[in-house]
C-alpha positions in Angstrom: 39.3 -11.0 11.5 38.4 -10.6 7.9 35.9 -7.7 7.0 32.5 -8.9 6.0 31.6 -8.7 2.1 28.1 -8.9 -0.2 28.9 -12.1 -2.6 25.3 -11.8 -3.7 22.2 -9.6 -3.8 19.0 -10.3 -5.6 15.4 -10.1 -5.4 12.6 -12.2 -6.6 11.5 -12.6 -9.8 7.9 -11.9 -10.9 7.7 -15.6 -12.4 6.3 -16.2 -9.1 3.4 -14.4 -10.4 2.9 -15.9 -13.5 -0.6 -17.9 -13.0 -2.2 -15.3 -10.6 -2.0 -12.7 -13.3 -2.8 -14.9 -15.7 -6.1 -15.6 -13.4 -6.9 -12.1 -12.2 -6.2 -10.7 -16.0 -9.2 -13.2 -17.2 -11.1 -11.7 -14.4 -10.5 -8.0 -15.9 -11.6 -9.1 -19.4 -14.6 -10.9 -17.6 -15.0 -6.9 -15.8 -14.7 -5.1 -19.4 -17.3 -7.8 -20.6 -19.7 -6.7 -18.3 -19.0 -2.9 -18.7 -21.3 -3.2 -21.3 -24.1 -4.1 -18.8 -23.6 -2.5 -15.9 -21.4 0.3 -15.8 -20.7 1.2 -12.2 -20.2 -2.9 -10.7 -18.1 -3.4 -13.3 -16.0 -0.6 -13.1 -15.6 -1.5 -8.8 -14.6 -4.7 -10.1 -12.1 -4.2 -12.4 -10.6 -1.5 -10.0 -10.5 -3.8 -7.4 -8.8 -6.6 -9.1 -6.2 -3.7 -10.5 -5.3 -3.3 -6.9 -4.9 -7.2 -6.2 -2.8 -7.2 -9.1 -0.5 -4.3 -7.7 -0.4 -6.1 -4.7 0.7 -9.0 -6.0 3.4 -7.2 -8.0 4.7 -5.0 -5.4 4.7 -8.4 -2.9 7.3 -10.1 -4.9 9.1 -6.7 -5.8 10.1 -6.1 -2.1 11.7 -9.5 -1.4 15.1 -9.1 -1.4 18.1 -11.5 -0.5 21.7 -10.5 -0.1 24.4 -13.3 1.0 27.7 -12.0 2.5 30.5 -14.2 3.5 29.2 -14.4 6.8 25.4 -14.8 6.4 22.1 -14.7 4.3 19.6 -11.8 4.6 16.1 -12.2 3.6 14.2 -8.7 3.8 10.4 -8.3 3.1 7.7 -6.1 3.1 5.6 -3.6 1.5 5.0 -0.8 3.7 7.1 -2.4 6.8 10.0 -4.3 6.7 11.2 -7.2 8.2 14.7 -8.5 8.3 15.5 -12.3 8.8 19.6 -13.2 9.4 20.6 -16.6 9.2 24.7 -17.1 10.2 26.3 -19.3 7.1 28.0 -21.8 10.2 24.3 -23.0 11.0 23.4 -24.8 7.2 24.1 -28.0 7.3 23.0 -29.1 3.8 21.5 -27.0 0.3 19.1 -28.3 -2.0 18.2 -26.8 -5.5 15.0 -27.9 -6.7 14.0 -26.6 -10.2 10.4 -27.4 -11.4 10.0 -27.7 -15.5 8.2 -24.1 -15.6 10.8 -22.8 -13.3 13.8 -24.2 -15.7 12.2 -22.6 -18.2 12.9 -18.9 -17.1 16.3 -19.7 -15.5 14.9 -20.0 -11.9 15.1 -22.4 -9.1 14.4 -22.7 -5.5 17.4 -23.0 -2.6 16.3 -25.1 0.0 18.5 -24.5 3.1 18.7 -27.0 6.3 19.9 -25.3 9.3 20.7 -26.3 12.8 
């Protein structure tokens, strides 16, 4: 029996994250604009949405995907991991879809249909 081998490994990219940093980094200018009113809300604000932001980041970060010759591994998690297996012999078709903004950067989604 032949000796299972990594074809691929990869992770997510932070494309993913594209519009909600572009949203939450309007709402840190909006926090420095009202620094200049009121020091202390402000300053919980712009904290808080610092630490959505690093969430955000660190969500996509820990994704990550290896395929062997035998099966796909999906492991995610920030502070626990979980670790999905699906056996190669159970797809029965692949789809790539890749949006405009995704084709852009390279990227695409693999949609898998298993049995």
């Amino acid at each position: 029996m032949p000796q299972e081998q990594t074809v691929l490994s990869a992770s997510s990219s932070q494309v993913l994250n594209f519009w909600a940093f572009m949203l939450l980094g309007a709402c840190q200018l909006a926090g420095a604009y009202l620094m200049l009113f009121y020091a202390i809300p402000a300053l919980v604000w712009m904290l808080a949405v610092a630490l959505v932001m690093l969430w955000k980041y660190l969500a996509v970060r820990c994704q990550h995907y290896e395929l062997t010759t035998e099966r796909l591994k999906t492991q995610t998690g920030i502070f626990s991991k979980t670790t999905q297996e699906l056996e190669l012999y159970r797809v029965k078709d692949i789809l790539f879809e890749q949006p405009f903004f995704l084709r852009l950067f390279g990227l695409g989604h693999v949609v898998l249909m298993t049995s």
